[in-house]
N, C-alpha and C positions, 0 to 999 in steps of 0.2 A: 622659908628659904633663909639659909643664914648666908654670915657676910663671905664663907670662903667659896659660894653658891656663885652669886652674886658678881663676885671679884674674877671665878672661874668665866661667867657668861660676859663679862664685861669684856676681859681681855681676847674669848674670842671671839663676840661680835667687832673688835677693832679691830682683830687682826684678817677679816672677812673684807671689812670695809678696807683695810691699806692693800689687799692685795687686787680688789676689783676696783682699785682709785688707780693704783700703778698698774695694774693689765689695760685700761680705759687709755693711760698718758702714753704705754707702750706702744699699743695699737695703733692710735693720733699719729707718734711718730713712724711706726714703719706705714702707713699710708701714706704720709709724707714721700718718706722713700721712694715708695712704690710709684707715685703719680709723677716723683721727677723720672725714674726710670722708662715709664712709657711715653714721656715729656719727649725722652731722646729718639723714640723711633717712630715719631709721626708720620714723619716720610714714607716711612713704607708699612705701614697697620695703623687702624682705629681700635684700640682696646677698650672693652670697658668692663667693670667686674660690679659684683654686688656687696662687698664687705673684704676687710680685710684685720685680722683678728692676730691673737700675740699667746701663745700657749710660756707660760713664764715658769713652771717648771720644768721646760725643756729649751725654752725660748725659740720655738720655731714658729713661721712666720706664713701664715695659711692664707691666701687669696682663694675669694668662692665667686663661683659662677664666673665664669671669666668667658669675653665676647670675644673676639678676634678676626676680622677687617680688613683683609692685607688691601692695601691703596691699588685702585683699575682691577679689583676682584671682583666674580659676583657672587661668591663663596662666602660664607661666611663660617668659622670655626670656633665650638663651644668647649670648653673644657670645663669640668666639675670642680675642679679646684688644684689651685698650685699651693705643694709644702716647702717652703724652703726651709732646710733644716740648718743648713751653715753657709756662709758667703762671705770673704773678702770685701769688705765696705769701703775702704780704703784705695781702693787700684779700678782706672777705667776698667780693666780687663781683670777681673776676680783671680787673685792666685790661689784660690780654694775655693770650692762650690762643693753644697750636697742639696738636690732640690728632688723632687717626685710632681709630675703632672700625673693628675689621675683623672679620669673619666674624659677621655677626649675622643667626641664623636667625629667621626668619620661618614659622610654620607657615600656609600657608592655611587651614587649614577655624578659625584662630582669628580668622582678619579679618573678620567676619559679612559685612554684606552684601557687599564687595569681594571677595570669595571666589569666588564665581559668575562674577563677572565677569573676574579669573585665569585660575579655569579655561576661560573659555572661548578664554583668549588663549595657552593652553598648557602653564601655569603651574599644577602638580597638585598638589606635597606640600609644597613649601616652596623661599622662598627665600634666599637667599645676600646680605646686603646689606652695604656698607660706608660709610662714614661718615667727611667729612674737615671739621673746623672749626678756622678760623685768622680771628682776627679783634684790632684792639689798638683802645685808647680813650684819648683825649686829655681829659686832666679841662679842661686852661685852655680848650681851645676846645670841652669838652660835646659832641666827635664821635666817633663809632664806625665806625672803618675795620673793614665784614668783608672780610677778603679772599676770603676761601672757606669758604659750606656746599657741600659735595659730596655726591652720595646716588648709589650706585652700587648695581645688582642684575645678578648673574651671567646669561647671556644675555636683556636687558634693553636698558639702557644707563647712562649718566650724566648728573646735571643738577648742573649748580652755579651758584650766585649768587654773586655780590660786588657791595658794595652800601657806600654812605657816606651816613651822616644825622649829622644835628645837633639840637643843643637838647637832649639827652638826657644826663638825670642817671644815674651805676650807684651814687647814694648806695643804700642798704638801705631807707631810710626814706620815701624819695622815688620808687621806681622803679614801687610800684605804682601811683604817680599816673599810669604812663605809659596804663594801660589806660583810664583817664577821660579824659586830653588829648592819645591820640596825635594829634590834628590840628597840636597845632601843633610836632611833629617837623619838622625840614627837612631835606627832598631834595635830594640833591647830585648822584651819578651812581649809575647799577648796571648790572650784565652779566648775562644769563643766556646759559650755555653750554648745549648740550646733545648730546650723543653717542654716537648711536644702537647697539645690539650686537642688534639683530633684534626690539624691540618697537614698531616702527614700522608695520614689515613686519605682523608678527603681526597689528597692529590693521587697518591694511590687508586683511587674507585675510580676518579675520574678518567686517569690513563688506559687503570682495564676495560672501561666502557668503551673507549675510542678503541680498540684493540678486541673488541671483542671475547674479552677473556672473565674470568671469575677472578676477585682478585689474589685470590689463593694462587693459581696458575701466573697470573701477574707478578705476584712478588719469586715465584717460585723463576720464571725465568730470569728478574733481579738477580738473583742469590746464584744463580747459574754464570750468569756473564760474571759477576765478581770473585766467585770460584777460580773461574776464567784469566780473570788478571789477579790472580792469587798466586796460580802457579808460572804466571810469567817474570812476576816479580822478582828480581835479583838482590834482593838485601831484607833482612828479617824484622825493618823498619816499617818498610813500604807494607811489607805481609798481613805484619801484626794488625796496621792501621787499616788495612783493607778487610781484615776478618773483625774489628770493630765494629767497621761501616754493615756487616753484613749482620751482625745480630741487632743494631738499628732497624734493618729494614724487615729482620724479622718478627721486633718489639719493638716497636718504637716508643720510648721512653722519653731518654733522656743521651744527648751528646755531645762531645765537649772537642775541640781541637785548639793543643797549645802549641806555642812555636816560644822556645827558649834557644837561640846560640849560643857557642861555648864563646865569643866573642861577638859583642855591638856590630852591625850592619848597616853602612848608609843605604837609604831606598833608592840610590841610583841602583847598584848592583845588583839588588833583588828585581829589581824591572827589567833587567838584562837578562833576563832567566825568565825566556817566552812562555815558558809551560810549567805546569805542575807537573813535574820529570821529579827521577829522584834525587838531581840533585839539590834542589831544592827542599826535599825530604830531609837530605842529610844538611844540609847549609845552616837550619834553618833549628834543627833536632824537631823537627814536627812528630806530634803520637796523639794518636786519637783514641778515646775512649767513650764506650757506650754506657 
Protein backbone atom coordinates (compact mmCIF):
# COMPACT_ATOMS: atom_id res chain seq x y z
CA UNK A 1 0.00 0.00 0.00
CA UNK A 2 1.67 3.24 -0.59
CA UNK A 3 1.62 6.55 1.01
CA UNK A 4 -1.28 8.15 -1.38
CA UNK A 5 -3.15 4.63 -0.22
CA UNK A 6 -2.72 5.38 3.15
CA UNK A 7 -3.31 9.24 3.20
CA UNK A 8 -6.63 8.32 0.97
CA UNK A 9 -7.88 5.82 3.98
CA UNK A 10 -6.77 8.17 6.64
CA UNK A 11 -8.67 11.09 5.62
CA UNK A 12 -11.69 9.03 5.12
CA UNK A 13 -11.74 7.14 8.05
CA UNK A 14 -11.68 10.84 9.89
CA UNK A 15 -13.95 12.22 8.12
CA UNK A 16 -16.49 9.04 9.05
CA UNK A 17 -15.39 9.54 12.64
CA UNK A 18 -16.16 13.75 12.46
CA UNK A 19 -19.41 13.19 10.94
CA UNK A 20 -20.76 10.32 13.56
CA UNK A 21 -18.99 12.55 16.52
CA UNK A 22 -21.10 15.57 15.17
CA UNK A 23 -24.42 13.36 14.29
CA UNK A 24 -23.92 11.82 18.23
CA UNK A 25 -23.52 15.91 19.78
CA UNK A 26 -26.45 16.79 17.24
CA UNK A 27 -28.79 14.25 18.32
CA UNK A 28 -27.69 14.90 22.42
CA UNK A 29 -28.89 18.29 21.61
CA UNK A 30 -32.25 17.90 19.73
CA UNK A 31 -33.15 15.43 22.61
CA UNK A 32 -32.48 18.22 24.71
CA UNK A 33 -35.02 20.09 22.71
CA UNK A 34 -37.28 17.47 22.63
CA UNK A 35 -37.54 16.61 26.49
CA UNK A 36 -37.93 20.56 27.21
CA UNK A 37 -40.78 20.46 24.72
CA UNK A 38 -42.73 17.67 26.27
CA UNK A 39 -41.36 19.27 29.70
CA UNK A 40 -44.21 22.04 28.57
CA UNK A 41 -47.26 19.69 28.25
CA UNK A 42 -47.24 17.59 31.31
CA UNK A 43 -50.39 18.86 32.04
CA UNK A 44 -52.18 17.36 29.68
CA UNK A 45 -49.90 14.03 28.13
CA UNK A 46 -47.26 11.55 29.42
CA UNK A 47 -45.05 11.11 26.36
CA UNK A 48 -42.36 8.86 26.09
CA UNK A 49 -40.35 7.78 22.92
CA UNK A 50 -37.50 5.38 22.28
CA UNK A 51 -34.55 7.38 20.50
CA UNK A 52 -34.28 10.41 18.94
CA UNK A 53 -31.75 10.80 15.98
CA UNK A 54 -30.41 13.89 13.68
CA UNK A 55 -30.17 12.98 9.90
CA UNK A 56 -27.20 15.88 9.11
CA UNK A 57 -27.43 15.92 5.53
CA UNK A 58 -30.82 17.02 5.63
CA UNK A 59 -30.92 17.96 9.21
CA UNK A 60 -34.21 16.54 10.04
CA UNK A 61 -35.05 15.56 13.31
CA UNK A 62 -36.61 11.89 13.70
CA UNK A 63 -38.45 10.76 17.09
CA UNK A 64 -39.16 6.80 17.26
CA UNK A 65 -41.44 5.08 18.92
CA UNK A 66 -43.29 7.57 20.62
CA UNK A 67 -46.02 6.69 23.61
CA UNK A 68 -48.67 9.27 24.20
CA UNK A 69 -50.85 9.41 27.57
CA UNK A 70 -53.25 12.14 27.42
CA UNK A 71 -53.58 13.00 31.48
CA UNK A 72 -57.47 11.16 32.99
CA UNK A 73 -57.21 8.90 29.70
CA UNK A 74 -57.28 5.32 29.54
CA UNK A 75 -56.20 5.35 26.02
CA UNK A 76 -53.18 5.36 25.22
CA UNK A 77 -51.68 6.47 21.58
CA UNK A 78 -48.58 5.02 19.62
CA UNK A 79 -47.16 6.64 16.79
CA UNK A 80 -44.01 4.99 14.69
CA UNK A 81 -42.12 8.04 14.55
CA UNK A 82 -42.27 11.89 14.19
CA UNK A 83 -40.01 13.70 11.14
CA UNK A 84 -39.54 17.14 11.77
CA UNK A 85 -38.09 18.35 8.80
CA UNK A 86 -37.99 22.37 9.72
CA UNK A 87 -39.19 24.40 12.75
CA UNK A 88 -38.95 27.85 14.00
CA UNK A 89 -36.70 27.38 17.36
CA UNK A 90 -36.88 30.69 18.16
CA UNK A 91 -40.67 31.77 18.80
CA UNK A 92 -43.05 29.93 21.72
CA UNK A 93 -45.33 29.51 18.71
CA UNK A 94 -43.12 28.34 15.41
CA UNK A 95 -43.49 30.87 12.64
CA UNK A 96 -42.51 27.95 10.26
CA UNK A 97 -43.07 24.08 10.70
CA UNK A 98 -42.75 21.16 8.39
CA UNK A 99 -43.10 17.96 10.43
CA UNK A 100 -44.63 14.27 9.17
CA UNK A 101 -46.13 11.73 12.00
CA UNK A 102 -46.18 8.49 10.61
CA UNK A 103 -47.39 5.33 11.72
CA UNK A 104 -50.06 6.30 14.31
CA UNK A 105 -52.21 3.63 15.45
CA UNK A 106 -55.52 4.14 15.97
CA UNK A 107 -57.45 1.42 17.89
CA UNK A 108 -61.20 1.22 17.02
CA UNK A 109 -63.14 -0.09 19.73
CA UNK A 110 -61.36 3.41 21.49
CA UNK A 111 -63.24 5.73 19.04
CA UNK A 112 -66.80 5.37 21.00
CA UNK A 113 -69.36 6.04 18.83
CA UNK A 114 -67.33 6.12 15.34
CA UNK A 115 -66.42 2.75 16.05
CA UNK A 116 -69.69 1.06 14.76
CA UNK A 117 -69.62 3.02 12.07
CA UNK A 118 -65.73 1.63 11.01
CA UNK A 119 -66.83 -1.48 11.53
CA UNK A 120 -69.40 -1.41 9.43
CA UNK A 121 -67.17 0.08 6.71
CA UNK A 122 -64.65 -2.83 7.19
CA UNK A 123 -62.38 -1.21 9.35
CA UNK A 124 -62.15 -3.93 12.56
CA UNK A 125 -59.04 -3.58 14.95
CA UNK A 126 -57.27 -0.50 14.10
CA UNK A 127 -56.00 1.88 11.96
CA UNK A 128 -52.63 2.89 10.40
CA UNK A 129 -52.79 6.76 10.19
CA UNK A 130 -50.15 9.42 9.00
CA UNK A 131 -50.00 12.75 9.36
CA UNK A 132 -48.23 15.62 7.18
CA UNK A 133 -48.18 19.56 8.43
CA UNK A 134 -46.27 22.37 6.71
CA UNK A 135 -47.34 25.57 7.15
CA UNK A 136 -45.00 29.37 7.56
CA UNK A 137 -46.48 32.82 8.95
CA UNK A 138 -45.65 36.32 7.94
CA UNK A 139 -45.81 38.49 11.26
CA UNK A 140 -45.61 41.99 8.87
CA UNK A 141 -48.69 40.92 6.87
CA UNK A 142 -50.47 38.65 10.06
CA UNK A 143 -50.82 35.81 7.30
CA UNK A 144 -50.66 32.10 7.77
CA UNK A 145 -49.67 30.20 4.60
CA UNK A 146 -50.68 26.41 5.50
CA UNK A 147 -49.38 24.54 2.72
CA UNK A 148 -50.42 21.29 3.85
CA UNK A 149 -52.48 19.29 6.70
CA UNK A 150 -52.58 15.81 5.21
CA UNK A 151 -54.29 12.90 7.10
CA UNK A 152 -53.80 9.64 5.40
CA UNK A 153 -55.30 5.99 6.61
CA UNK A 154 -53.86 2.73 5.15
CA UNK A 155 -56.60 1.26 2.74
CA UNK A 156 -58.66 4.37 3.26
CA UNK A 157 -57.37 7.40 1.49
CA UNK A 158 -56.01 10.95 1.83
CA UNK A 159 -57.41 14.38 2.42
CA UNK A 160 -55.27 17.47 2.64
CA UNK A 161 -56.03 21.19 2.89
CA UNK A 162 -53.95 24.17 2.08
CA UNK A 163 -55.40 27.12 3.03
CA UNK A 164 -54.14 31.07 3.42
CA UNK A 165 -55.83 33.55 6.00
CA UNK A 166 -55.01 36.71 7.47
CA UNK A 167 -55.53 39.04 10.34
CA UNK A 168 -54.11 36.61 12.57
CA UNK A 169 -51.80 37.12 15.45
CA UNK A 170 -49.45 33.73 16.74
CA UNK A 171 -48.58 36.40 19.64
CA UNK A 172 -49.08 33.80 22.95
CA UNK A 173 -51.11 36.47 24.54
CA UNK A 174 -53.22 37.26 21.92
CA UNK A 175 -54.02 33.92 20.00
CA UNK A 176 -56.73 32.92 22.36
CA UNK A 177 -58.51 35.98 21.29
CA UNK A 178 -58.69 34.18 18.06
CA UNK A 179 -61.51 31.76 19.51
CA UNK A 180 -63.90 35.02 20.54
CA UNK A 181 -63.10 36.96 16.92
CA UNK A 182 -62.39 34.37 14.49
CA UNK A 183 -64.99 36.36 12.22
CA UNK A 184 -62.95 38.76 11.51
CA UNK A 185 -59.91 36.26 10.17
CA UNK A 186 -59.69 36.96 6.42
CA UNK A 187 -60.04 34.56 3.65
CA UNK A 188 -57.71 34.32 1.01
CA UNK A 189 -57.68 30.97 -0.91
CA UNK A 190 -57.86 27.16 0.05
CA UNK A 191 -57.61 23.55 -1.78
CA UNK A 192 -59.05 20.51 -0.59
CA UNK A 193 -57.50 17.47 -2.18
CA UNK A 194 -58.65 14.17 -1.61
CA UNK A 195 -57.54 10.57 -2.79
CA UNK A 196 -59.43 7.84 -2.62
CA UNK A 197 -57.49 4.03 -1.49
CA UNK A 198 -61.06 2.10 -1.39
CA UNK A 199 -63.12 4.25 1.36
CA UNK A 200 -65.27 5.46 -1.01
CA UNK A 201 -66.02 2.30 -2.57
CA UNK A 202 -66.66 0.82 1.05
CA UNK A 203 -69.02 3.51 1.83
CA UNK A 204 -70.68 2.99 -1.34
CA UNK A 205 -71.33 -1.05 -0.62
CA UNK A 206 -72.32 -0.21 2.52
CA UNK A 207 -75.35 2.15 1.54
CA UNK A 208 -76.34 -0.29 -1.41
CA UNK A 209 -76.52 -2.96 1.25
CA UNK A 210 -78.96 -1.00 3.47
CA UNK A 211 -80.93 -0.15 0.28
CA UNK A 212 -80.87 -3.21 -0.95
CA UNK A 213 -79.38 -2.59 -4.21
CA UNK A 214 -76.27 -3.75 -6.32
CA UNK A 215 -73.89 -1.23 -6.09
CA UNK A 216 -74.01 -0.62 -9.65
CA UNK A 217 -77.82 0.29 -9.40
CA UNK A 218 -76.69 2.39 -6.28
CA UNK A 219 -74.23 4.62 -7.82
CA UNK A 220 -76.45 4.57 -10.93
CA UNK A 221 -79.34 6.26 -8.81
CA UNK A 222 -76.18 8.84 -7.43
CA UNK A 223 -75.44 9.94 -11.00
CA UNK A 224 -79.33 10.21 -11.63
CA UNK A 225 -80.17 12.66 -8.73
CA UNK A 226 -77.07 14.73 -9.72
CA UNK A 227 -78.00 14.68 -13.31
CA UNK A 228 -81.11 16.08 -11.51
CA UNK A 229 -79.42 19.19 -9.93
CA UNK A 230 -77.52 19.49 -12.98
CA UNK A 231 -80.12 20.74 -14.90
CA UNK A 232 -81.51 22.81 -12.13
CA UNK A 233 -78.52 24.53 -11.95
CA UNK A 234 -78.54 28.35 -13.00
CA UNK A 235 -74.98 29.25 -13.74
CA UNK A 236 -72.22 27.17 -15.68
CA UNK A 237 -70.07 27.18 -12.29
CA UNK A 238 -72.35 25.31 -10.14
CA UNK A 239 -72.82 22.70 -13.57
CA UNK A 240 -69.54 22.22 -14.30
CA UNK A 241 -68.71 21.50 -10.50
CA UNK A 242 -71.62 19.25 -10.26
CA UNK A 243 -70.63 17.13 -13.51
CA UNK A 244 -67.11 16.80 -11.65
CA UNK A 245 -68.76 15.36 -8.60
CA UNK A 246 -70.45 12.91 -10.84
CA UNK A 247 -67.44 11.27 -12.69
CA UNK A 248 -66.05 11.00 -8.93
CA UNK A 249 -68.73 8.89 -8.13
CA UNK A 250 -68.49 7.08 -11.14
CA UNK A 251 -64.30 6.57 -10.67
CA UNK A 252 -63.51 7.47 -7.78
CA UNK A 253 -59.91 8.57 -7.97
CA UNK A 254 -59.10 11.33 -7.10
CA UNK A 255 -60.90 15.07 -6.02
CA UNK A 256 -60.03 18.35 -5.41
CA UNK A 257 -62.18 21.65 -4.48
CA UNK A 258 -60.60 25.18 -4.58
CA UNK A 259 -62.02 28.35 -3.33
CA UNK A 260 -59.97 31.38 -4.63
CA UNK A 261 -61.91 35.14 -4.44
CA UNK A 262 -61.38 37.70 -6.64
CA UNK A 263 -61.11 39.69 -3.26
CA UNK A 264 -59.99 38.62 0.60
CA UNK A 265 -63.15 37.55 2.70
CA UNK A 266 -63.60 38.07 6.38
CA UNK A 267 -65.23 34.60 7.88
CA UNK A 268 -67.92 36.63 9.47
CA UNK A 269 -69.63 37.07 5.98
CA UNK A 270 -68.90 33.60 4.73
CA UNK A 271 -70.88 32.33 7.89
CA UNK A 272 -73.63 34.55 6.90
CA UNK A 273 -74.32 32.40 3.97
CA UNK A 274 -76.35 29.58 5.66
CA UNK A 275 -76.07 27.10 2.69
CA UNK A 276 -73.98 26.05 0.10
CA UNK A 277 -76.38 28.03 -2.58
CA UNK A 278 -74.79 29.56 -5.44
CA UNK A 279 -73.78 32.23 -4.03
CA UNK A 280 -71.35 31.08 -2.30
CA UNK A 281 -70.29 29.31 -5.49
CA UNK A 282 -69.76 32.46 -6.94
CA UNK A 283 -68.38 34.60 -3.77
CA UNK A 284 -66.01 32.36 -3.15
CA UNK A 285 -65.07 31.16 -7.33
CA UNK A 286 -65.28 27.58 -5.94
CA UNK A 287 -64.55 24.58 -9.06
CA UNK A 288 -64.16 21.30 -8.40
CA UNK A 289 -62.33 18.96 -10.22
CA UNK A 290 -62.03 15.08 -10.58
Amino acid sequence: MNKKQITGISIAVALIAIYFGIKMYASSVAEGKVNESIAKVTNFADIDYKSVSVDLLGMDVRISDILVSPVNAKEKLKIHEIIIHDIDKNADIPTFLSMSCNGIELNIKDLGEEAEGLRNLGYIDKMIVNLNVEYSYDKEKKEINISKIGIGADEAGEISVSLRLGNISLNPNEIVGLLFNFQQIIFHEAKIEYKDESLFERFIKLRAEEQDLSIEDFKKSIIQDIEIEIENANDDLAKDSLGEIMEFVEDPEELSITASPSKPQPLGRLMRIEQLSNDIFRLLNIKIKS
